[in-house]
MARGUMAR-567003 format. One line per 4 residues: number of its first residue (from 1); their letters; for each residue x, y, z of C-alpha. Coordinates in Angstrom, 2 decimals. Each point is the difference from the previous one (the first is absolute). Layout:
<sites>
NUM	A	X,Y,Z  ...
</sites>
This chain:
<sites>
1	XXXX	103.47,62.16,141.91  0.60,-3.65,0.09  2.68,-1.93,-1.92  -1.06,-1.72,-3.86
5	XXXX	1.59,-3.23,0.06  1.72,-1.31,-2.98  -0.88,-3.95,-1.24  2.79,-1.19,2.43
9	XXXX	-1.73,1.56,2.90  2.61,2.29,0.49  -1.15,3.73,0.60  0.47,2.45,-3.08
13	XXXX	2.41,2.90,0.64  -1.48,3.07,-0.48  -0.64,0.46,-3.78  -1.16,3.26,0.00
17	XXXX	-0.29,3.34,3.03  -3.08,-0.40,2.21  -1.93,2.38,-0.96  -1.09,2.87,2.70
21	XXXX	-4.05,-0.14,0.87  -0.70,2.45,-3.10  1.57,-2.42,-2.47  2.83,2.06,-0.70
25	XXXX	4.30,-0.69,0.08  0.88,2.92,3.03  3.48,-0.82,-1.05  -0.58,0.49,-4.17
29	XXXX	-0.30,3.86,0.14  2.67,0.92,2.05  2.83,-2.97,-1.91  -1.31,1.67,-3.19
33	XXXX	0.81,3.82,0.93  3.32,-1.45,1.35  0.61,-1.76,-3.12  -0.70,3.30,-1.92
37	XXXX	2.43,1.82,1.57  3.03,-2.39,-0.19  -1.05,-0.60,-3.97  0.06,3.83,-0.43
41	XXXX	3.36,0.60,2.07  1.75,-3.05,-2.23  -1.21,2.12,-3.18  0.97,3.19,1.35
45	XXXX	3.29,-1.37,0.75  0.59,-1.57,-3.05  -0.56,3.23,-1.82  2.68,1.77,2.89
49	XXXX	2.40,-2.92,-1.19  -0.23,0.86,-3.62  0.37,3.36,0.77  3.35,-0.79,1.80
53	XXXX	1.30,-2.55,-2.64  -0.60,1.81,-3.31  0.76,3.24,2.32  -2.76,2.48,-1.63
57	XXXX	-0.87,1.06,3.48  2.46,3.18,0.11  -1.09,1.15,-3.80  -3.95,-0.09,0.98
61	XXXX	0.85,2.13,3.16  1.50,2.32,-1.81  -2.23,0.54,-2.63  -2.56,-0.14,2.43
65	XXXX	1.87,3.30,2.06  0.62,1.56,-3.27  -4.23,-0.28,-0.69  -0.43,0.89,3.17
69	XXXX	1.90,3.38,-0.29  2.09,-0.95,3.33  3.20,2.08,0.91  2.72,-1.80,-1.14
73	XXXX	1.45,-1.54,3.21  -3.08,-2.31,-0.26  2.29,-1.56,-2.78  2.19,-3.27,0.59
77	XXXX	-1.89,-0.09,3.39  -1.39,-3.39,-0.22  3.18,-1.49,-0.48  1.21,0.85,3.31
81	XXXX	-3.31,-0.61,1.75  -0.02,-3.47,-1.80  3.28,-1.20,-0.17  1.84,-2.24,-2.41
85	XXXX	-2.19,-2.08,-2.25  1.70,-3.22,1.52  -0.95,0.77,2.90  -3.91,0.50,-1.29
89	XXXX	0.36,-3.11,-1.62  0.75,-2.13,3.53  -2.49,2.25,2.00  -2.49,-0.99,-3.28
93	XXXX	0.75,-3.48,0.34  -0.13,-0.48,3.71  -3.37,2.04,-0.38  -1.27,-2.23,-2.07
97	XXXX	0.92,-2.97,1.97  -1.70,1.16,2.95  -3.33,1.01,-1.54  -0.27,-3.56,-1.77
101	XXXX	0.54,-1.03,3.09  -3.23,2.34,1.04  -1.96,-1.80,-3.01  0.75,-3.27,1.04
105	XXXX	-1.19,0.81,3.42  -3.03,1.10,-1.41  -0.60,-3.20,-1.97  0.71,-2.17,3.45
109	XXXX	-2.63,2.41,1.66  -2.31,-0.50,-1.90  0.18,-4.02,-0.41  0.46,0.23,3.86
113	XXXX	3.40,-1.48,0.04  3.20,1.04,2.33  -1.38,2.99,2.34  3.36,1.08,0.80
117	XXXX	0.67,0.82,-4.06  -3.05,1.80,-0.17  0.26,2.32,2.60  3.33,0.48,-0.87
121	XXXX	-1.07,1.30,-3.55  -2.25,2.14,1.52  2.24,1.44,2.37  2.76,0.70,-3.28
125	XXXX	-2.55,1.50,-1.83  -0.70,2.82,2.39  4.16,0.60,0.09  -0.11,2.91,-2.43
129	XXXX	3.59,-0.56,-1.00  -0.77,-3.42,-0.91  -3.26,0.73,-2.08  0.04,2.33,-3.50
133	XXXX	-3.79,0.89,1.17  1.65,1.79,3.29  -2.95,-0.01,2.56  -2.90,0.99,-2.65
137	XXXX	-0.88,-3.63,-0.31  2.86,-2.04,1.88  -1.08,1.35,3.79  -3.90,-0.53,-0.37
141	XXXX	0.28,-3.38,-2.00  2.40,-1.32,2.91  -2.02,1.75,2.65  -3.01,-2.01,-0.87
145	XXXX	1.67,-3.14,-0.90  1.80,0.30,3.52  -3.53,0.48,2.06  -1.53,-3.08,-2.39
149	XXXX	3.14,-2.41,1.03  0.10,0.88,3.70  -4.05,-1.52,0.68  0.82,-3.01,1.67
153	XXXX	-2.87,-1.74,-2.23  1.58,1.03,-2.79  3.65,-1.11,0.89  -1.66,-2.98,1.20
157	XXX	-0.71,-1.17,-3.98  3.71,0.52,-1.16  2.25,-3.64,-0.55
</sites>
């Protein structure tokens, strides 16, 4: 594909993706799902982090064992599984860190920019401890995003 050259004579940088020989984006698809899945792990860890600061989470579970007809040792088990709210709140926050750091990887994929960021994203996203959407979504959306960024033509088009 050659080069458009600007009035100066200069080439053009690459305005948009080159597109494959069907006309599509091969990269689109794949920064899309991955962008998905870090949106829905920031939402789903904002809810966990309102949980943990207004500190409803042991009331619903309880409630929820009483509905449930549990025996009664089921009760006050979720605090000791999940610990002390301020420690929710840090694990929340760092959570939330790393998956925007997942959607901003996403973004780069897609507008081809900094490889290493992108497949870094997609290799977080598979981490289940690291994603809200545990492997449901996180392990194929990084999967795919991982074969798309290792064709050399593709790495080839990233700045």
């Amino acid at each position: 594909m050659p080069l458009e050259m600007n009035p100066t004579g200069q080439p053009e940088p690459f305005a948009a993706p080159p597109p494959t020989s069907n006309g599509t984006d091969p990269l689109v698809a794949p920064s899309m799902f991955l962008l998905v899945v870090g949106v829905l792990s920031i939402l789903l860890i904002l809810v966990g982090l309102l949980v943990s600061v207004l500190g409803v989470g042991a009331d619903v579970m309880n409630k929820l064992v009483d509905q449930a007809n549990l025996p009664p040792q089921f009760r006050g088990m979720q605090n000791g599984a999940a610990g002390s709210s301020a420690v929710n709140v840090v694990i929340n926050l760092f959570q939330l860190a790393v998956n925007g750091l997942v959607v901003f990887g996403a973004l780069q994929m897609k507008n081809r920019k900094n490889w290493g960021l992108a497949v870094a994203a997609s290799v977080i996203a598979m981490i289940p401890c690291f994603n809200s959407c545990c492997c449901l979504l996180g392990l194929p959306a990084g999967i795919w995003s991982l074969v798309m960024l290792m064709k050399p033509e593709i790495k080839a088009e990233f700045t």
